[in-house]
Backbone as a chain_set.jsonl record, in Angstrom:
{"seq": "XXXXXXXXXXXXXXXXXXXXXXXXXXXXXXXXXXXXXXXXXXXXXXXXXXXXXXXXXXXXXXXXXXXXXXXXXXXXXXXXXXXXXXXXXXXXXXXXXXXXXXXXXXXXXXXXXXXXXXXXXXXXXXXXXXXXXXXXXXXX", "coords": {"N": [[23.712, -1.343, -47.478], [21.523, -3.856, -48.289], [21.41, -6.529, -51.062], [18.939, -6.362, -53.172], [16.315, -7.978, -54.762], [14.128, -7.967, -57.234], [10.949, -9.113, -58.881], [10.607, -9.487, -62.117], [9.928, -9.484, -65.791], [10.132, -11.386, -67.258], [10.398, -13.738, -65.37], [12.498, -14.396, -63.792], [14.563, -12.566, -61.242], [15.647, -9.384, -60.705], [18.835, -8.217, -59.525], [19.991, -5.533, -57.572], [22.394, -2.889, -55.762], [22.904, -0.154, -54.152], [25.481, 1.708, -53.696], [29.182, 3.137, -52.557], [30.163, 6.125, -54.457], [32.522, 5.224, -56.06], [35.861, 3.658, -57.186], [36.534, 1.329, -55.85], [33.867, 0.064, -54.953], [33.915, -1.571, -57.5], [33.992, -3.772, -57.098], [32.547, -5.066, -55.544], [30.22, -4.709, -56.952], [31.233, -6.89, -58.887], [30.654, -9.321, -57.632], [28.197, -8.947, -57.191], [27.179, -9.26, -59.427], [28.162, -11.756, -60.41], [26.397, -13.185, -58.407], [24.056, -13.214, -59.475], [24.006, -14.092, -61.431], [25.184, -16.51, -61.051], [23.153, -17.546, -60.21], [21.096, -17.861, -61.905], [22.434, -19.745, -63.211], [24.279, -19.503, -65.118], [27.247, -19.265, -65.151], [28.93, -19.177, -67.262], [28.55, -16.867, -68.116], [30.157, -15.065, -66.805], [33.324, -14.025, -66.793], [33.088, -12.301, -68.678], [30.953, -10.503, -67.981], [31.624, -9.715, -65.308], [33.884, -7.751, -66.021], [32.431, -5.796, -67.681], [31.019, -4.861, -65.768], [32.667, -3.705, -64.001], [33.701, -1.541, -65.58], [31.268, -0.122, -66.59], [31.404, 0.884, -63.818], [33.268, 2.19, -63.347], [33.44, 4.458, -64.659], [31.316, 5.408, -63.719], [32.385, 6.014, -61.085], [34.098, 8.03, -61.925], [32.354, 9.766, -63.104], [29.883, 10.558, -62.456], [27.498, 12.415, -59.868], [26.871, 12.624, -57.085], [27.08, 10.704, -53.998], [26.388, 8.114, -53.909], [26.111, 5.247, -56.134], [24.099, 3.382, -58.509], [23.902, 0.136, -58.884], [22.873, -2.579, -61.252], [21.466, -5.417, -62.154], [20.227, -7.192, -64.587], [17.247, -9.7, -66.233], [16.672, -9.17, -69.164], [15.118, -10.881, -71.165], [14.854, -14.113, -72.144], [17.473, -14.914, -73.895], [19.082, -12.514, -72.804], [21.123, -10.865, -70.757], [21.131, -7.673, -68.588], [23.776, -5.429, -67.703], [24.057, -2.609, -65.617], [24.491, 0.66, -64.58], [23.429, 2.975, -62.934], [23.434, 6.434, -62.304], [23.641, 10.299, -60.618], [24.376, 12.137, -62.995], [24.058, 14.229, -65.768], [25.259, 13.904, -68.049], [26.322, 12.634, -70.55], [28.018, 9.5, -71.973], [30.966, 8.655, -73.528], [32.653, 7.227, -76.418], [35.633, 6.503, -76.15], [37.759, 6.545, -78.939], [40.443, 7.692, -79.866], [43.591, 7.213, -80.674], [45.88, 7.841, -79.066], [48.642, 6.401, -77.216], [49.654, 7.04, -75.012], [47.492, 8.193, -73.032], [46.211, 6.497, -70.543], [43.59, 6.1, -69.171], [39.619, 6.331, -70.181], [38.797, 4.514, -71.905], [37.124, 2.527, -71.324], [34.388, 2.476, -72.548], [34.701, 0.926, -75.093], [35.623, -1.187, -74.256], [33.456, -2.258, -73.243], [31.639, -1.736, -75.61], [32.774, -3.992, -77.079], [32.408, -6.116, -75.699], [29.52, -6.696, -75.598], [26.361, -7.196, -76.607], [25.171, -5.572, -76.813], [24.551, -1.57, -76.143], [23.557, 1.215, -74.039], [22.322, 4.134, -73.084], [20.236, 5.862, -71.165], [17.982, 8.381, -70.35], [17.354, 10.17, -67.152], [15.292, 11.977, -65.465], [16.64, 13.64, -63.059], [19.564, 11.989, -63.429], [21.139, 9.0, -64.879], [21.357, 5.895, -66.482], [23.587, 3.607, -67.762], [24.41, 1.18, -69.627], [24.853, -2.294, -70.053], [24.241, -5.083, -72.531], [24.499, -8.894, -72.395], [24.405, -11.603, -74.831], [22.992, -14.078, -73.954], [24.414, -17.625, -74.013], [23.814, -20.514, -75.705], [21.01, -20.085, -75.636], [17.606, -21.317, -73.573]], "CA": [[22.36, -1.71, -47.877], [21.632, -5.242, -48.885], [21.062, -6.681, -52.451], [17.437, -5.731, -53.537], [16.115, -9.202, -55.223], [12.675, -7.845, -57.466], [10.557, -9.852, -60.05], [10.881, -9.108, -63.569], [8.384, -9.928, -66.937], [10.938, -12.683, -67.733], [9.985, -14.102, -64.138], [13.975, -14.097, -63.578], [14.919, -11.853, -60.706], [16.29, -8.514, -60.635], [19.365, -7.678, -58.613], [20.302, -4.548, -57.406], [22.468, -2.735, -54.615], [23.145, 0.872, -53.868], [26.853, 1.597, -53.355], [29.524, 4.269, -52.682], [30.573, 6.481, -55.813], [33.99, 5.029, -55.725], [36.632, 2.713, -57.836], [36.329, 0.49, -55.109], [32.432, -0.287, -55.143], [33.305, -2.345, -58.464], [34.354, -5.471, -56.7], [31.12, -5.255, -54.71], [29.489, -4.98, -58.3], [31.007, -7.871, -59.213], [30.227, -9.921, -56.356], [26.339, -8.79, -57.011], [26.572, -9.885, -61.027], [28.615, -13.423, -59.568], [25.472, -14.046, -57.316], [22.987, -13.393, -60.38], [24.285, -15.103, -63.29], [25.078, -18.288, -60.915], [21.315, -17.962, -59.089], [20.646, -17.87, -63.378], [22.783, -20.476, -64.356], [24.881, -18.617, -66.382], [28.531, -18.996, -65.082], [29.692, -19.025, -68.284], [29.219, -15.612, -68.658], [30.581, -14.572, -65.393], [34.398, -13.669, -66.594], [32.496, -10.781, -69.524], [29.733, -9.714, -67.284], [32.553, -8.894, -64.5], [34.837, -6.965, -66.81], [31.817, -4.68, -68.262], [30.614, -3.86, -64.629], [34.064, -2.712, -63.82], [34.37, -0.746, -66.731], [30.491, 0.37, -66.068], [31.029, 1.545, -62.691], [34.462, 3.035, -63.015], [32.83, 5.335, -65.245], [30.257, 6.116, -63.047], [32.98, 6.34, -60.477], [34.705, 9.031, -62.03], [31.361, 11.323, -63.774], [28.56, 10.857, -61.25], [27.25, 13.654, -58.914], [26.548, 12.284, -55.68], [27.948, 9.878, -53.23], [26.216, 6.654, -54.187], [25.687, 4.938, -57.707], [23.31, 2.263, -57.741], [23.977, -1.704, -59.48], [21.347, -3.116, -61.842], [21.796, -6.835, -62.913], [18.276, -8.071, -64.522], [17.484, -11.073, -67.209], [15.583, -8.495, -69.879], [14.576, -11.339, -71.716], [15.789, -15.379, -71.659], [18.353, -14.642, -74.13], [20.409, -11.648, -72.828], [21.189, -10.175, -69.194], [21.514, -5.992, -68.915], [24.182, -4.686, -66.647], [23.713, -0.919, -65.294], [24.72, 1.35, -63.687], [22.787, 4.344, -62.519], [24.331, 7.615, -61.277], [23.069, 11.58, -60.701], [24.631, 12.773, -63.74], [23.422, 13.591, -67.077], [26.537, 13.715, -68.824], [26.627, 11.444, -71.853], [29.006, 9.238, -72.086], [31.599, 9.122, -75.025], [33.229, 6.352, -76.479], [36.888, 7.369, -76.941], [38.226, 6.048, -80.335], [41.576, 8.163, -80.553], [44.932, 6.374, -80.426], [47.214, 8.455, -77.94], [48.567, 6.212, -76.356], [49.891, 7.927, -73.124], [46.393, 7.819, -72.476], [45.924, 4.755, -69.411], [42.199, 5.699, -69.12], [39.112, 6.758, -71.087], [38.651, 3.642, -73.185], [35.999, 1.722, -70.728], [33.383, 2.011, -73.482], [35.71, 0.377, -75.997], [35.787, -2.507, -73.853], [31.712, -2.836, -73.29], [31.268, -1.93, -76.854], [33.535, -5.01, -77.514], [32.125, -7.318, -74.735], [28.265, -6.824, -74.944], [25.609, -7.334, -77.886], [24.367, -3.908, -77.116], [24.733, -0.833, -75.101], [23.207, 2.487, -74.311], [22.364, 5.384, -72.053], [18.549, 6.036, -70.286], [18.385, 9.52, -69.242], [16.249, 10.179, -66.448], [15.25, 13.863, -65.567], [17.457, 13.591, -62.414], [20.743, 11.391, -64.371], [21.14, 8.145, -66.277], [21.454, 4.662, -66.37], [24.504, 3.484, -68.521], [24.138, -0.419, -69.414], [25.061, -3.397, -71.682], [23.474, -6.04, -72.724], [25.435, -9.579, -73.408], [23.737, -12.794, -75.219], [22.777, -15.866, -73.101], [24.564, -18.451, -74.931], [22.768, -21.535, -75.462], [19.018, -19.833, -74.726], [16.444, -22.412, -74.051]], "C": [[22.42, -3.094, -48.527], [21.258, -5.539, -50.276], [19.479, -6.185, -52.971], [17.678, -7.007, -54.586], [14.424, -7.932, -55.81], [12.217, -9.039, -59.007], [10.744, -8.917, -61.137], [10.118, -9.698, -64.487], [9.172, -11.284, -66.804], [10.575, -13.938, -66.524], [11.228, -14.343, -63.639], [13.593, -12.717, -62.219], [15.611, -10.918, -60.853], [17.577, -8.017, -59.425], [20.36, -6.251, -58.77], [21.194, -3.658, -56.163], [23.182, -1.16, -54.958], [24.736, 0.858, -53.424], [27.545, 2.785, -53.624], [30.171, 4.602, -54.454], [32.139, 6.503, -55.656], [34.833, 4.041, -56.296], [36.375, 1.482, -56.611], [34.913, -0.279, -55.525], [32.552, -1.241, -57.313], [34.053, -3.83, -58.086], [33.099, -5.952, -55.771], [30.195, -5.494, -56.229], [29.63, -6.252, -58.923], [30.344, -9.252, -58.49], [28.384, -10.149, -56.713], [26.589, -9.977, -59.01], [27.058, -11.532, -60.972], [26.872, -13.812, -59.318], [23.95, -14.445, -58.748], [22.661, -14.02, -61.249], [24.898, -16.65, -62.619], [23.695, -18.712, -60.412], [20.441, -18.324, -60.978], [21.019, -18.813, -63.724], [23.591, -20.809, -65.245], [26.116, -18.333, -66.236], [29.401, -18.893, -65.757], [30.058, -17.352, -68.586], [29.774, -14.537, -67.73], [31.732, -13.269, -65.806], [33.501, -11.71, -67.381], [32.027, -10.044, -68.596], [30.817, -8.889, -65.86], [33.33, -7.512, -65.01], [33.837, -5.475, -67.583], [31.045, -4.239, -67.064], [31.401, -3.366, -64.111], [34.057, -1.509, -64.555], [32.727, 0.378, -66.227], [30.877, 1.977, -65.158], [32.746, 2.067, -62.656], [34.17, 4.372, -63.38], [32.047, 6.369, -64.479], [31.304, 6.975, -61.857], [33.23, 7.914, -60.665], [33.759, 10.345, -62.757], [30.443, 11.211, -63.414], [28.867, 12.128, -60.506], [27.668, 13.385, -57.77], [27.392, 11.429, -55.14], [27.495, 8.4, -53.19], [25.848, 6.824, -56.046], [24.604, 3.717, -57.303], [23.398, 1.176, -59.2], [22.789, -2.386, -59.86], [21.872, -4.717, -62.561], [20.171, -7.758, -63.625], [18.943, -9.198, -66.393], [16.044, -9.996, -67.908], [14.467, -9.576, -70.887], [15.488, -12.719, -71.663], [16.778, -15.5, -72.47], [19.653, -13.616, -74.057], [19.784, -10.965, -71.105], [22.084, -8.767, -69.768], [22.361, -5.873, -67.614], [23.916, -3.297, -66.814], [23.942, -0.322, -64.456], [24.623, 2.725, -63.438], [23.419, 5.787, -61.965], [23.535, 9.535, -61.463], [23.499, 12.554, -61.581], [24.574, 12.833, -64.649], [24.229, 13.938, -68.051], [26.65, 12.527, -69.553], [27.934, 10.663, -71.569], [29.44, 8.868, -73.128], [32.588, 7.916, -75.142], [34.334, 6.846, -77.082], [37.216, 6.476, -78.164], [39.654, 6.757, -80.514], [42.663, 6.818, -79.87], [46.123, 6.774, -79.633], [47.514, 7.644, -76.819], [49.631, 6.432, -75.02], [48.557, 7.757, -72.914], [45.87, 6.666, -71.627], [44.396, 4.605, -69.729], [41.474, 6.485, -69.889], [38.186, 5.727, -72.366], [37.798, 2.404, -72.557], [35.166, 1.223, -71.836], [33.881, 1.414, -74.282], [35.199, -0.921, -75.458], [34.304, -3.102, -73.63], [31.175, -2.349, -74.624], [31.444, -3.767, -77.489], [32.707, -5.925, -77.152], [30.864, -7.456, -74.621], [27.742, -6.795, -76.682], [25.111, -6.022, -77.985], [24.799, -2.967, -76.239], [24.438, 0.647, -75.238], [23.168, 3.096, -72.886], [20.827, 5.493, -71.699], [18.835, 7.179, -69.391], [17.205, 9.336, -68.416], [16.493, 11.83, -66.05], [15.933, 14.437, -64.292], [19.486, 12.812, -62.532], [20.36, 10.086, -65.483], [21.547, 7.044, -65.578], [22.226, 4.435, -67.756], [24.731, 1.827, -68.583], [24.45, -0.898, -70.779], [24.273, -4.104, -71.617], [24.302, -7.302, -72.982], [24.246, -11.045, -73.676], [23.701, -13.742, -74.066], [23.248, -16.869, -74.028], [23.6, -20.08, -74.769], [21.453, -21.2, -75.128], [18.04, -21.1, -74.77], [15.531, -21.884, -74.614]], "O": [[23.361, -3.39, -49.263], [20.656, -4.588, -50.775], [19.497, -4.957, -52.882], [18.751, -7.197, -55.159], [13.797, -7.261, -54.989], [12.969, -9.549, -59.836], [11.004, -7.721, -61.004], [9.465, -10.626, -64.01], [8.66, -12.209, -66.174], [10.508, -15.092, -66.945], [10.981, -14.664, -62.477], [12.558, -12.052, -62.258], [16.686, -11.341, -61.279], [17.16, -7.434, -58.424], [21.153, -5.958, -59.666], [20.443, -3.726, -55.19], [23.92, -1.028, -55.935], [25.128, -0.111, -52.774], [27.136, 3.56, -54.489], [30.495, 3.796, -55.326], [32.838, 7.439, -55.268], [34.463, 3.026, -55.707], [35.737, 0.569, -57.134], [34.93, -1.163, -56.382], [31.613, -1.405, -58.093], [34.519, -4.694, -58.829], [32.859, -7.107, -55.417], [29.562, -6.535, -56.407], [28.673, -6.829, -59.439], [29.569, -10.027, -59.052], [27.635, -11.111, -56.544], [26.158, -11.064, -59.395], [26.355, -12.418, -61.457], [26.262, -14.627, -60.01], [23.222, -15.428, -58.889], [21.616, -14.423, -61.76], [25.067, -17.666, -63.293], [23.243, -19.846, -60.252], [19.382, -18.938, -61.109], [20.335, -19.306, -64.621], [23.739, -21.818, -65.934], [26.544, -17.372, -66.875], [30.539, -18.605, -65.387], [31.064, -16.773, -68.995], [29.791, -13.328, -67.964], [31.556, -12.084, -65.52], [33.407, -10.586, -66.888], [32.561, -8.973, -68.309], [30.711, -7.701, -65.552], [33.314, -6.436, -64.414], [34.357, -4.415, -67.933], [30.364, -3.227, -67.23], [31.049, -2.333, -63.542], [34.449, -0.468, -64.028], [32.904, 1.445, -65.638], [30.799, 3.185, -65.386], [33.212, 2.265, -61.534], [34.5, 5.337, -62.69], [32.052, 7.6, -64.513], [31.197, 8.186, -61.658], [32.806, 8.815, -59.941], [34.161, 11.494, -62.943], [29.652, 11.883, -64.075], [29.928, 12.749, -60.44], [28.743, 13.815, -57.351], [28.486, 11.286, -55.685], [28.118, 7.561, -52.54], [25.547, 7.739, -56.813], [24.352, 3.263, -56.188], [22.996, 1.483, -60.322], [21.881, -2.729, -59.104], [22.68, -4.805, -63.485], [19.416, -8.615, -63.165], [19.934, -9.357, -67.105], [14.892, -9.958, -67.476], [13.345, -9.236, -71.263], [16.646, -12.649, -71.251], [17.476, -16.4, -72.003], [20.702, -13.637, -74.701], [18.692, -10.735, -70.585], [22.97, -8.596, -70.605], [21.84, -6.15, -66.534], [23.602, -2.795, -67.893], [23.597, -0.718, -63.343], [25.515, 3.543, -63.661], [23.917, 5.725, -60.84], [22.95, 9.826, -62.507], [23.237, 13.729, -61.324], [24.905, 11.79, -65.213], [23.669, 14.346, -69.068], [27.086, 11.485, -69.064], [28.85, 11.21, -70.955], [28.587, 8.627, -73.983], [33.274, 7.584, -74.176], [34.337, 7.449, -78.155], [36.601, 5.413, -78.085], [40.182, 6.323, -81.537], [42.534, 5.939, -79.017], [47.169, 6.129, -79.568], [47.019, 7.824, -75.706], [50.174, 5.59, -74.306], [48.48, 6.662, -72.358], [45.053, 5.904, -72.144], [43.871, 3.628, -70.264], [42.086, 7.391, -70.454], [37.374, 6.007, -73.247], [37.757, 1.35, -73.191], [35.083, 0.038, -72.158], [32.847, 0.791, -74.524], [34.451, -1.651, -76.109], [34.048, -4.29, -73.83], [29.985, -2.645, -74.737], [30.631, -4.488, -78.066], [32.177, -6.625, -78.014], [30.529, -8.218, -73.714], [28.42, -6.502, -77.667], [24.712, -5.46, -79.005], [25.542, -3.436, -75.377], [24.848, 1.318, -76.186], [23.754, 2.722, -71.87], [20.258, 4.76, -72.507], [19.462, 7.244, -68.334], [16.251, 8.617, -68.711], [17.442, 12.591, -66.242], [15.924, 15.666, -64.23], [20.404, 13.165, -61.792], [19.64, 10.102, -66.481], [21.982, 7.037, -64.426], [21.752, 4.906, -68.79], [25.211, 1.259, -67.602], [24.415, -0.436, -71.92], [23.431, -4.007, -70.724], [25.062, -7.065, -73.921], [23.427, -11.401, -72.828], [24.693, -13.964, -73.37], [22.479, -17.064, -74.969], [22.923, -20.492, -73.827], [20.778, -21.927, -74.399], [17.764, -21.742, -75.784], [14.589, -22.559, -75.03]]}, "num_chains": 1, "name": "protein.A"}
């Protein structure tokens, strides 16, 4: 399915693309948040915005329902862009904090706690939308 381009209040574009529920599908994610934040401007914040849609959609990868997730990249306002990532399951997600480490994975949210100004959960009465937020540096 191709990117989905929609308007937004900000008059910024929204991009979006449907994709399999799969570790893979986060190099396609980045690819989509690349195209948004240079069509924005905003290559500065490329390396972050990559690293918290990985982390995102690994997540989703591994505690979604179904067989697609779906990729949200919008400009909520001219100082901060929301990544997101949607999936059919309404399973919270939990920011680990323990220290075992044998533990490889688990510690995604750690890293988009770290890397974003904000970040939450949006249930919907079918699953959730799981998203950060990071500053626009320099806002005009």
């Amino acid at each position: 399915m191709p990117v989905t381009a929609t308007p937004r209040p900000t008059g910024h574009p929204g991009y979006s693309e449907t994709l399999p529920r799969e570790p893979e599908s986060a190099a396609v994610a980045r690819r989509l948040v690349r195209i948004a934040l240079a069509t924005w401007g905003l290559d500065e914040l490329v390396d972050d915005a990559a690293l918290i849609i990985t982390e995102l959609v690994s997540n989703a990868a591994d505690h979604g329902r179904l067989a697609s997730i779906r990729v949200i990249v919008s400009r909520t306002s001219e100082d901060r862009v929301r990544l997101g990532v949607v999936d059919r399951s309404k399973e919270l997600p939990t920011m680990r904090t323990d220290s075992n480490g044998e533990q490889i994975r688990g510690r995604g949210l750690l890293i988009v706690d770290a890397l974003t100004e904000r970040w939450g959960t949006e249930l919907y009465p079918w699953g959730k939308q799981v998203w950060g937020e990071i500053q626009v540096r320099n806002a005009a």
